[in-house]
ChimeraX commands (.cxc) that place a marker at each C-alpha (Angstrom):
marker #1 position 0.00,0.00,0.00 radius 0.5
marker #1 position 1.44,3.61,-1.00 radius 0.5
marker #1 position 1.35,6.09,2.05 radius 0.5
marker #1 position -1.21,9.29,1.54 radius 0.5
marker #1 position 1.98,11.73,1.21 radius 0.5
marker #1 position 1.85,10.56,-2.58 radius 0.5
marker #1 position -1.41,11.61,-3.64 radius 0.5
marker #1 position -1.14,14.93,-2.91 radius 0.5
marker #1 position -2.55,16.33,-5.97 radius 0.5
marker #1 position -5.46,13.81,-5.04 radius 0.5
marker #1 position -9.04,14.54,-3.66 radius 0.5
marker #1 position -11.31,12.34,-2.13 radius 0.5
marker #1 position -14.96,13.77,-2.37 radius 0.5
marker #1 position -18.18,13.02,-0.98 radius 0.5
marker #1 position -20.48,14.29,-3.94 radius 0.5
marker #1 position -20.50,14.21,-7.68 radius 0.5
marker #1 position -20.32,18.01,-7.69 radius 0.5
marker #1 position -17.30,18.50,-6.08 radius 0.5
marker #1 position -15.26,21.57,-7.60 radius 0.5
marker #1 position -12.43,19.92,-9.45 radius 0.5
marker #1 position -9.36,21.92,-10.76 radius 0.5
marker #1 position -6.93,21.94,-13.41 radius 0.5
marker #1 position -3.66,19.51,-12.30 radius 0.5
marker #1 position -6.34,17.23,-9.63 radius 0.5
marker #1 position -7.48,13.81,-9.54 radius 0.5
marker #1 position -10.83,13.43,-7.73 radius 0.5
marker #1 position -11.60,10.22,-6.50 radius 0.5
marker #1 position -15.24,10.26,-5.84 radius 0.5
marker #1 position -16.99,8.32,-2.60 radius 0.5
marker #1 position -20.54,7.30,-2.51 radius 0.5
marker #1 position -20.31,5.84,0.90 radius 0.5
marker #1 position -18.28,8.98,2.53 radius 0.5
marker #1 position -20.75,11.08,3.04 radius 0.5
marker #1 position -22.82,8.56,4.83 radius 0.5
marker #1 position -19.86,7.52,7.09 radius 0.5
marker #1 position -19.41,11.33,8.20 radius 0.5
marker #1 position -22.62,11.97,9.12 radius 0.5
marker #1 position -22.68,8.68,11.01 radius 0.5
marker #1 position -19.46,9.79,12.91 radius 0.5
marker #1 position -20.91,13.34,13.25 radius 0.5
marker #1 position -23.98,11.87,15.28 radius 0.5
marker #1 position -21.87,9.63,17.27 radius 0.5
marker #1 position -19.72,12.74,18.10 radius 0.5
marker #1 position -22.98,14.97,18.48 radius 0.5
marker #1 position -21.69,17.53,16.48 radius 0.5
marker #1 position -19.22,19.21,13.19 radius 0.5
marker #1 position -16.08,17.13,12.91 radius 0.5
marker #1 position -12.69,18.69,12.04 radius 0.5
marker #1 position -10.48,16.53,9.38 radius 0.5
marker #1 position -6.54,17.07,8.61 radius 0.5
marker #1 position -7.20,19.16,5.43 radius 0.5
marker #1 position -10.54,20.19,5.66 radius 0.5
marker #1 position -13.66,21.07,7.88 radius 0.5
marker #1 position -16.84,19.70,7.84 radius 0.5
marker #1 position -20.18,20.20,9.51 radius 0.5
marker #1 position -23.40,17.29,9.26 radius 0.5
marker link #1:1,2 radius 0.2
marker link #1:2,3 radius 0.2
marker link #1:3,4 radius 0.2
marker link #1:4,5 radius 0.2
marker link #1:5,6 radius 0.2
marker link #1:6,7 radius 0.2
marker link #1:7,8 radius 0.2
marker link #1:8,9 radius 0.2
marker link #1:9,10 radius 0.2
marker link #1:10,11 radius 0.2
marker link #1:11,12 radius 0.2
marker link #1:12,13 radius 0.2
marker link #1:13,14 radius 0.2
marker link #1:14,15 radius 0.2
marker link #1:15,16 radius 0.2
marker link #1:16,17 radius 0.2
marker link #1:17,18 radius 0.2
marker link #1:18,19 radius 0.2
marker link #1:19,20 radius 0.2
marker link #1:20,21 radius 0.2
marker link #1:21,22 radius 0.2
marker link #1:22,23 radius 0.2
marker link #1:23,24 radius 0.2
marker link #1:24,25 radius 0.2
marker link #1:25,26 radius 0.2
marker link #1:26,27 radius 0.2
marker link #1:27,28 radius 0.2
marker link #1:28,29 radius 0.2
marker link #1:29,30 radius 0.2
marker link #1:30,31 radius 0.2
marker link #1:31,32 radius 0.2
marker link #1:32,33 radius 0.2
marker link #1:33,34 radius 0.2
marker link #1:34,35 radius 0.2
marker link #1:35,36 radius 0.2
marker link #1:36,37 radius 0.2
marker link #1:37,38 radius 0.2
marker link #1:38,39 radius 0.2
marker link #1:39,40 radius 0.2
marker link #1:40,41 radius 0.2
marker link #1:41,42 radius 0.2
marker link #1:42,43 radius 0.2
marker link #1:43,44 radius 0.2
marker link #1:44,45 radius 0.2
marker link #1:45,46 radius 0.2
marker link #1:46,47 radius 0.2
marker link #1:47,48 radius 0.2
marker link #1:48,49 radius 0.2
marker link #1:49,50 radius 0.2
marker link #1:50,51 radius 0.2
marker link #1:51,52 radius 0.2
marker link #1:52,53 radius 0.2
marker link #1:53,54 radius 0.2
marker link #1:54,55 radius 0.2
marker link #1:55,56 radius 0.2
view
């Protein structure tokens, strides 16, 4: 397995209309979004990601 440092030109998204850019690969997850809003009611709230923030 390659370590994440190597796909840093890489996005993983949780919706078809993610904003994509010139010189990015979007990797597109169906069951993302429904893991994060699973994990944002089991933390009763907006969880914080290395990258990114997120809210339910």
């Amino acid at each position: 397995m390659r370590p994440d440092t190597e796909f840093v030109d890489t996005l993983v998204v949780p919706r078809l209309s993610a904003p994509h850019r010139p010189g990015k690969n979007i990797v597109y997850c169906a069951t993302f979004r429904m893991a994060l809003r699973t994990l944002c009611d089991r933390v009763g709230g907006a969880v914080a990601l290395r990258m990114s923030t997120t809210s339910c």
